[in-house]
N, C-alpha and C positions, 0 to 999 in steps of 0.2 A: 663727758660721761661721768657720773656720782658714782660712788663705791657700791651703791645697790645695785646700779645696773650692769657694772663689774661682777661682782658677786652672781648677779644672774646668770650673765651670760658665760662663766666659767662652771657652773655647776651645769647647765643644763645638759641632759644627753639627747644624743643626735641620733638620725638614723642613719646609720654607718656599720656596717658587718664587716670586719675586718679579719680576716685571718693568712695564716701564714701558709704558702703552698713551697715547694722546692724544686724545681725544674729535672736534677738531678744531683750528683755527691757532689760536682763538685760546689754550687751554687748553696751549698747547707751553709755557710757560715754568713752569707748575705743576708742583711735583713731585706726581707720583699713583703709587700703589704700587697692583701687581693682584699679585693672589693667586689663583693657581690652584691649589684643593686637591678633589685628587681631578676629580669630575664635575661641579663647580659652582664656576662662577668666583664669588670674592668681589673685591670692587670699588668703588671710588666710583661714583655713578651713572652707566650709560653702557649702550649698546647691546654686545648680544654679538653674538658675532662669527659669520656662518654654517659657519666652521670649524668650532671649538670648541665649537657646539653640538653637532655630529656628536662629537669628542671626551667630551666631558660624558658622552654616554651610557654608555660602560661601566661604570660600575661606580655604581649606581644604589639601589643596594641600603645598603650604610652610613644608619646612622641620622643624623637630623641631627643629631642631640647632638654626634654621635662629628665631625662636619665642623666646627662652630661652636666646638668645643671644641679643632680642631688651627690656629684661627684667630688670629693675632697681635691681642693687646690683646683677648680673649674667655677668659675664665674663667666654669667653670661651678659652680652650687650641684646640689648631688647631694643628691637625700631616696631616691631607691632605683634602680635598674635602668632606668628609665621617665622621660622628660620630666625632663630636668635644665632648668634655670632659668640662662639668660644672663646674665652680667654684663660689663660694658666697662668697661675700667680700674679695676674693682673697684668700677663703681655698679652701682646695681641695682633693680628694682622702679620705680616712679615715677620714678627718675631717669634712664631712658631709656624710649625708645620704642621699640614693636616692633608693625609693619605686614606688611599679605600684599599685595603688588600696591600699595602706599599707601592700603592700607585699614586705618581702625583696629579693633581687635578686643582685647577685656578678657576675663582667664580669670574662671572660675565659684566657683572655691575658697577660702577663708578662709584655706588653709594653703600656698597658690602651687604647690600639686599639675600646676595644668593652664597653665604658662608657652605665649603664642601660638605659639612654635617648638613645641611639640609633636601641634600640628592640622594640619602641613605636611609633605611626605615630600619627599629630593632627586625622585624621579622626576616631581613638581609644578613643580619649578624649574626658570627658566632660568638665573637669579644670584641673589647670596645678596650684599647690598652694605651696608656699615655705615660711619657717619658717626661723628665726636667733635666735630663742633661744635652748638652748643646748638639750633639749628635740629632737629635729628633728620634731616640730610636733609630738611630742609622739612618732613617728615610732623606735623612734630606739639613742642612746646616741651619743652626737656630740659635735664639738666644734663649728661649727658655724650655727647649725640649719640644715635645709637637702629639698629637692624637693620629694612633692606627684604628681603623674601620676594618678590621679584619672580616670578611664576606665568611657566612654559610656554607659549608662543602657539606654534600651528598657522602658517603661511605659504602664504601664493595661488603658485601654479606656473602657467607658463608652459601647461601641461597638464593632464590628470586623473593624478594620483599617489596612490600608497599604501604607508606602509610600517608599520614594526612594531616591539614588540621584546617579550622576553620573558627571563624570569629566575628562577633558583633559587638559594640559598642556604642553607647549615647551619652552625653553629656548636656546637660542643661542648660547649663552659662552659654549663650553659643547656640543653643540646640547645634551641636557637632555630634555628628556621628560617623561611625569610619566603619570599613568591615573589610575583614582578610582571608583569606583561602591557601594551603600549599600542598604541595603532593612531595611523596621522595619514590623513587622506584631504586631497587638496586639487584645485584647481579655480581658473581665472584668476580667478572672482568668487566661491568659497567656500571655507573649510577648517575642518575640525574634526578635534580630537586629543583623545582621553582612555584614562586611563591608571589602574591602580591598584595598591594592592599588599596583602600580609598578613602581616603577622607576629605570631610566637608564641614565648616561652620563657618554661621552667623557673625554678625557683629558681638563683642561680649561686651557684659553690662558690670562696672566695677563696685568698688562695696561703697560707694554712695549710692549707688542706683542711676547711677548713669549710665548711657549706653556709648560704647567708645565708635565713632564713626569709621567706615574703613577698616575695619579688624578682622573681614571676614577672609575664609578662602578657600580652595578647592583641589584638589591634588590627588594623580593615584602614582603608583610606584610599582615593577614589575622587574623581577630578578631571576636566573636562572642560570646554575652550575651544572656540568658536566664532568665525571670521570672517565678516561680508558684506560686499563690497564696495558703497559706495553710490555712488561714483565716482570718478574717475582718482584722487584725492589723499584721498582718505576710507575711512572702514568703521563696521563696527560691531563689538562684540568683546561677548561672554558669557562668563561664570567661572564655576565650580560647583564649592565643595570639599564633600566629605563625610569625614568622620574622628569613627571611632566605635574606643574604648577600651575595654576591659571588664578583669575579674578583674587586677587592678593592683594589686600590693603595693608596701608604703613602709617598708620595714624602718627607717628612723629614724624615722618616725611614728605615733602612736599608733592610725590609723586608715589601713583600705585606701579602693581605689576598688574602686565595684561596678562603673560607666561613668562614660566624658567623651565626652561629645560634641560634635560640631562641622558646624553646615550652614551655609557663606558661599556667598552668590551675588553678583554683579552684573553692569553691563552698562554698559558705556561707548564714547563715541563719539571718532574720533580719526580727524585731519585734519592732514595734514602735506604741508608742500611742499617738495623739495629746493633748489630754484630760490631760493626767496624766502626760505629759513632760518629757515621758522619750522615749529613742531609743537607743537598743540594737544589737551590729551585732557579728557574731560567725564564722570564716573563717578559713577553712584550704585549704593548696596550698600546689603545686610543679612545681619547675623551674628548666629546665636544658638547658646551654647554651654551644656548642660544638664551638670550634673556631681554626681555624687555621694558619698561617702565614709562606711564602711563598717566596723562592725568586727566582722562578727558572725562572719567566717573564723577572727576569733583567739582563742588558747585562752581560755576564760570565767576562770580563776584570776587572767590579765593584765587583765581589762577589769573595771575596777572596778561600769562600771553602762554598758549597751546604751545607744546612744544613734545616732540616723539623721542626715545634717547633706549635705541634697542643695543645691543651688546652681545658681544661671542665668545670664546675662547676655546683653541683649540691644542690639544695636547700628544704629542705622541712621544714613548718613550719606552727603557726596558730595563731590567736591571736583573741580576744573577747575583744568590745571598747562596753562602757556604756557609753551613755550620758542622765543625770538626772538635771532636775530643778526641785528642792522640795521647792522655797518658789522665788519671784521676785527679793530676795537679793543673792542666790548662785546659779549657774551652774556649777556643778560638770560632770567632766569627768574622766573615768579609762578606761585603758587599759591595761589586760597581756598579753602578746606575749611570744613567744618563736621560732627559729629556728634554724634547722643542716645543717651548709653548710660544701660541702667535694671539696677539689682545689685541681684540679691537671694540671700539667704543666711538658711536658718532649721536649727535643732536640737531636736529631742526625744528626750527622756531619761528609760529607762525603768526606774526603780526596783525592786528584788524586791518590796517591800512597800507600794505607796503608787500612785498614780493615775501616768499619764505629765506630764511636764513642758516647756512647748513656748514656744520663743524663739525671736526672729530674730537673727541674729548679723550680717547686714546688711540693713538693716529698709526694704526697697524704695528703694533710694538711687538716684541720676540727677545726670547732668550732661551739660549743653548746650554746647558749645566751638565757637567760628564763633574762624577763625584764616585771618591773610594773611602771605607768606612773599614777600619778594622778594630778590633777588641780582642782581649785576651782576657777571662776571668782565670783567674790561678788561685790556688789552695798552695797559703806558704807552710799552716801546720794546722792543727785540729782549733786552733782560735783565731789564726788570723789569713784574710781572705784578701787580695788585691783586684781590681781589675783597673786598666789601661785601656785607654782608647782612643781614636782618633779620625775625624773627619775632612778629607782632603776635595776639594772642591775650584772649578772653573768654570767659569760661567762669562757668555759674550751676549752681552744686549745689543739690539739693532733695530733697523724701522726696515719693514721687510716690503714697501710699499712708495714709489714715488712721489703721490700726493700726498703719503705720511710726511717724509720727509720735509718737503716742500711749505709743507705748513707749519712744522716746528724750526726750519729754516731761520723764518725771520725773529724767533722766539731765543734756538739758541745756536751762535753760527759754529762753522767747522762740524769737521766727523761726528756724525752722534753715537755712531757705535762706543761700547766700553765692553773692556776685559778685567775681570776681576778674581783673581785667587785667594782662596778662601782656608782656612787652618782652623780646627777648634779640636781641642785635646778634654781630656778627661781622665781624672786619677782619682781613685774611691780607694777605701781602703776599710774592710770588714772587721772588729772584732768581737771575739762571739765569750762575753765572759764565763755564761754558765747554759744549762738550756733553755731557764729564763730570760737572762741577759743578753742584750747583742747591741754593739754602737756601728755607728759609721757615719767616715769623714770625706768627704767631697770635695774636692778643689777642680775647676774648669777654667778655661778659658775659650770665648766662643765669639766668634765673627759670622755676620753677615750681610748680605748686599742689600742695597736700596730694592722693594719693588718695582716693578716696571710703572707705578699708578707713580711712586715716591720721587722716582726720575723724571720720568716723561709725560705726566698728568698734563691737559692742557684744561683750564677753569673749570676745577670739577667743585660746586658748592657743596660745602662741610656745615650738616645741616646744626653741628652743636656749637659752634663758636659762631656760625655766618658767616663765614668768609669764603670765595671764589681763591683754588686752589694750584698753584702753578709747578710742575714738576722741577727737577732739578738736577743733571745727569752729573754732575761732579760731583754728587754727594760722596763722603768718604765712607770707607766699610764701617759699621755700627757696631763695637765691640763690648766685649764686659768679661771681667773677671767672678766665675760663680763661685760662692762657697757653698755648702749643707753639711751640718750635722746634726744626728735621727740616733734614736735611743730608742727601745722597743724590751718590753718586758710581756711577760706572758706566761699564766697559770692554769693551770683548769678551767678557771670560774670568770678569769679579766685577764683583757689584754689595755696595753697603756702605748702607745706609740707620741713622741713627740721629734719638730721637726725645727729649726733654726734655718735662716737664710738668706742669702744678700746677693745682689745682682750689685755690681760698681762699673759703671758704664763709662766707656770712651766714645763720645763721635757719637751723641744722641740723639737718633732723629727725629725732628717736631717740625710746628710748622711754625714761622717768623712773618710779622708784618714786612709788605713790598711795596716799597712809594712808587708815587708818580704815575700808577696802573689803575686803569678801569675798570668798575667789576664788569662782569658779563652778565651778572643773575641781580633780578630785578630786587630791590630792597636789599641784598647784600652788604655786611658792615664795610670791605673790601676787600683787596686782595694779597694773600700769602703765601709763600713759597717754602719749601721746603731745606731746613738746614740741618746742618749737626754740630750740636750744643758741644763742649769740652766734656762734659760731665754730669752723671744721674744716678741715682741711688733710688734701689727698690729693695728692701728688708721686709722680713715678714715671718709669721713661724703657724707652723699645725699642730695639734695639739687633735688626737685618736683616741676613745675610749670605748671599752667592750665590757661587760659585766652582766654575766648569767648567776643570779644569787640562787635561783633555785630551777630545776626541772622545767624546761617551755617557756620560761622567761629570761627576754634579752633588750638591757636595755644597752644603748648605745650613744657616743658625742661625737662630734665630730668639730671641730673648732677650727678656722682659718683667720689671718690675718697680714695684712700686706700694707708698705707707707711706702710712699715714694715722694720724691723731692730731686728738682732740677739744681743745677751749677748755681742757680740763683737762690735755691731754697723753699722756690716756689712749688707747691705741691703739683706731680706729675698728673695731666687728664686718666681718666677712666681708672684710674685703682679703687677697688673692692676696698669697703670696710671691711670693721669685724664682723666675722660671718659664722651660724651656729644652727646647726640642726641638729632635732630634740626628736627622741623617740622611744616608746616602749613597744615593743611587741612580746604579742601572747599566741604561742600554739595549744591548740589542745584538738586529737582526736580530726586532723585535716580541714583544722579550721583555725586560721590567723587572722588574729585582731592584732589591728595597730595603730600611734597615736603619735602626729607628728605634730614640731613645730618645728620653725625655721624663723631665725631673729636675725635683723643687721642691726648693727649701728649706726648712728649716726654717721656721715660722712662731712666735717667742714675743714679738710685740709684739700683747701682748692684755691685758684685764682682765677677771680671771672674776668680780669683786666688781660691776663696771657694764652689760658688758656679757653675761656668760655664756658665754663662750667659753674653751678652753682652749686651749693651746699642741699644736701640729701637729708630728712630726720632719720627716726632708728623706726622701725617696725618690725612686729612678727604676729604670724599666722598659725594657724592650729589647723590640722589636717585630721580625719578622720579615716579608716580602710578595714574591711573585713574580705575573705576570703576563703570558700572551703572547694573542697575536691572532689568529686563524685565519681567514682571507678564502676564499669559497669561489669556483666559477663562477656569473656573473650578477651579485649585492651580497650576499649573506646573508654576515653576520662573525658569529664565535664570538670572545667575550672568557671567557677562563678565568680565573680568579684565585684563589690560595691563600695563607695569611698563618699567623703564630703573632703572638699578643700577648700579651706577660708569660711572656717567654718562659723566662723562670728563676724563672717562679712564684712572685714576691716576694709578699707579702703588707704590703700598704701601703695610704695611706688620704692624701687632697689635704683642704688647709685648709676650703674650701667645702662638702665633706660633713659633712652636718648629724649628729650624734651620733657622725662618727668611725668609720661601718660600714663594716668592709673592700672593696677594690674588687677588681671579679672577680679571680680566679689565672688558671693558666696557658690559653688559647684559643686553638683549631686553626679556622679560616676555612678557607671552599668556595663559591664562587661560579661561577656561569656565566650569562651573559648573552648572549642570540644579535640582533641585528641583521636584520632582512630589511623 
């Protein structure tokens, strides 16, 4: 990259709304960044605000891809049109966590078709809140922190209240259109809210004017909370998601979805005092995710031999979160959780000339996880802030199934069971120089387990290297020492946030060539198995910027960047270039205009001989958006909204898209969403 396109890509601003919220005194010397994008604040843990939920509503309808994806320090992997796949600071899969409500939940697919963010609609949500320390947020042990799906809660009133909303939208590219509806009723001792929505499109056509085959898809999602009051300082709360998939193309994959689906329920109790600073909640859940893939849409000449490969996973589990302030110096939090998740994954393959052919590809797999989280944030004096913390974790993997058993028997012998104890600590340390100034310095250290795919996969084909992929139950815990240091300034007029960081990896899990083994999958390069490398390095820094020069104008940067490099030097798969998004927004009088780009760079720190990946160019896009507000008599609001994306119709393609298949062209947006 030239120094001009350096110089670009450091000037430009992003759209990124950054500001600083405070949970409570003692948490003022912390620096905390909130993120408001679009209808769903992203955030460190914390209660939303009864404003901004009213705000949040308009514009409901964006997919969450499309929000997680305008999220600093959130890059996404792209297999088609549908359910793109999260990563944070360029980890990914096993190496973070991702929760609905702090519940856990494991997709169904062999091939990461069905990532948890895609069972979830914005109009479920009340915050969308993601963590980088090894904790996950408490939820759950990671190496780079994990994303909460915080659900919609209903709210008791003062009186009997009802209100609503409703929604239509179209899109061009695609002809996609989706359309939503919700009700809330409430009551000083009840309230229930639910809400859902539907969406549908086409194949999209990318900025050559191609049409991408397989991109289309079809999906509705149905959600509904419940309060009762059991008294002054308590309740009880109900969740119910439904999220059902269908006719789902993967144009980098060799197989579609026929369906994914998704039924979480639970029901938790929760008890909180203002007076006494504590709040307590008590949850237990069940999730089961049915999924299956598909290739009998595609032309017969492409499919070497029919083959069905449906998929399940089922979840149950509970956890109790305490949050206590016993004095203005300590905020303490604990959390114990526990949950049983059971995988199963099979395939049959049916030959022109020969009998059908039938495997499990994850042979009834299970694992038990009881884990305790605790933290302390402390106020040592009016500048400097500590918080401590730590994640303790056990976990037993098994094959919960004879014919599981029996068939990774001959693959790997003796007990397949494993027990694994798990430790990640976290030390921050706040200081606040002035009310502009605030630093802070981060040391972690963060372990955890192979996934049950990373153990016990039996030839699952890895469609970006080609290789047929074999599990591996001795794999050792995957460790790494984190650092972060963040410096944040902020005026009236600009806010300047930047962010330094390094991941130093022991025990890195990848995948390794395996002699002497046959693939399974037809044209396959062959087959490899899962090891763990001595050693891996991921560095990377953020770079925030905020500047209001005058009344109704705010322009905004947001700048990410992340390298990674193995024991051998060889650039690590799937990290994120430099990443930058560009924005100006203008209000005036309930009507916001605004004017995005989004630029990567180049990507050629890669190895197509190790890991299978090739070199990415740099592109960026220009996005176009206006929206105004229309109040009527009584409360009924009309939110209008109209947008162009890609809007010079580049034809381009981001590092993370698996095979490199162009991403939509030019797209004219229509929304309307009414309030009452």
């Amino acid at each position: 990259m030239n120094k001009k396109q350096i110089l670009s890509y450091c000037c430009a601003l992003a759209i990124y709304t950054a500001s600083a919220q405070q949970a409570d005194s003692l948490s003022s010397n912390a620096i905390d960044r909130t993120l408001l994008l679009k209808e769903v604040i992203v955030q460190p843990e914390k209660e939303i605000s009864a404003i901004y939920q009213e705000q949040q509503r308009s514009n409901l309808q964006v997919l969450t891809d499309k929000i997680l994806e305008s999220t600093p320090g959130i890059n996404m992997i792209r297999r088609g049109n549908f359910a793109m796949e999260p990563t944070i600071r360029s980890l990914n899969n096993g190496q973070i966590t991702m929760t609905i409500d702090g519940m856990r939940i494991f997709g169904a697919c062999t091939d990461r078709m069905d990532p948890i963010s895609s069972y979830v609609e914005p109009n479920n949500l009340e915050s969308l809140s993601f963590d980088v320390n090894p904790g996950g947020g408490s939820y759950g042990s990671s190496m780079g922190g994990g994303i909460n799906f915080k659900l919609k809660s209903p709210s008791f009133t003062s009186s009997k209240k009802m209100s609503g909303t409703a929604g239509l939208g179209f899109e061009s590219n695609g002809q996609a259109f989706q359309s939503l509806a919700g009700m809330e009723y409430s009551t000083p001792n009840f309230a229930i809210q639910a809400n859902g929505i539907f969406r549908r499109s086409a194949n999209y056509t990318a900025g050559n004017g191609q049409e991408i085959s397989f991109s289309q898809y079809r999906k509705w999602n149905g959600n509904v909370s419940a309060l009762f009051k059991t008294a002054a300082h308590s309740y009880l709360k109900t969740d119910y998601i439904q999220d059902e998939g269908f006719d789902i193309g993967y144009p980098a994959l060799t197989m579609d979805v026929s369906f994914a689906k998704a039924k979480i329920g639970s029901i938790s109790y929760v008890y909180f005092h203002p007076e006494k600073n504590i709040s307590w909640e008590t949850k237990g859940y069940y999730n089961y995710i049915d999924h299956a893939m598909d290739d009998t849409q595609r032309p017969k000449e492409t499919v070497p031999m029919h083959m069905d490969m449906p998929g399940n996973s089922k979840t149950m589990g509970a956890y109790s979160a305490l949050t206590y302030q016993p004095s203005l110096k300590h905020h303490i939090k604990a959390r114990l959780d526990g949950f049983n998740n059971q995988l199963s994954a099979e395939m049959t393959m049916y030959p022109d000339d020969g009998a059908a052919m039938f495997m499990y590809t994850l042979p009834d797999l299970a694992r038990t996880d009881i884990g305790l989280n605790l933290s302390d944030d402390i106020s040592l004096n009016d500048q400097f802030n500590l918080q401590i913390g730590g994640r303790f974790d056990y976990a037993h993997d098994y094959i919960f199934s004879e014919v599981g058993k029996e068939q990774l028997s001959g693959m790997f012998p003796g007990d397949l069971s494993r027990n694994r104890f798990l430790t990640n600590l976290n030390l921050e340390l706040g200081y606040t120089l002035s009310h502009a100034w605030k630093f802070s310095a981060e040391v972690a250290r963060a372990a955890r387990s192979s996934t049950l795919q990373e153990a016990y996969s039996f030839y699952i084909y890895n469609r970006l290297d080609g290789y047929d992929y074999i599990g591996n139950p001795d794999l050792k815990q995957e460790q790494s020492t984190n650092i972060n240091l963040s410096t944040r300034f902020h005026s009236a007029h600009f806010v300047a946030e930047i962010s330094g960081f390094g991941y130093f990896f022991n025990n890195y899990i990848t995948g390794s060539l395996l002699d002497g083994y046959s693939v399974m999958t037809i044209g396959a390069n062959g087959v490899k198995h899962y090891v763990s490398l001595p050693s891996a390095k991921l560095v990377g820094a953020e770079l925030a910027l905020k500047w209001s020069p005058v009344e109704n104008l705010i322009l905004t940067s947001l700048n990410t960047y992340t390298r990674g490099s193995d024991n051998q030097g060889n650039g690590l798969p799937m990290i994120a270039p430099l990443k930058t998004v560009n924005a100006v927004l203008y209000n005036l009088k309930k009507v916001s205009l605004q004017a995005e780009s989004i630029s990567y760079a180049a990507q050629n720190n890669v190895n197509t001989a190790v890991y299978g990946e090739t070199s990415t160019p740099s592109s960026t896009i220009l996005n176009l958006n206006i929206s105004k507000e229309f109040k009527f008599k009584g409360s009924p609001v009309l939110r209008a909204n109209a947008g162009v994306d890609n809007v010079l119709d580049r034809e381009y393609v981001q590092h993370l898209d698996i095979m490199k298949i162009a991403r939509p062209g030019r797209n004219f947006l229509f929304r309307m969403t009414a309030l009452f």
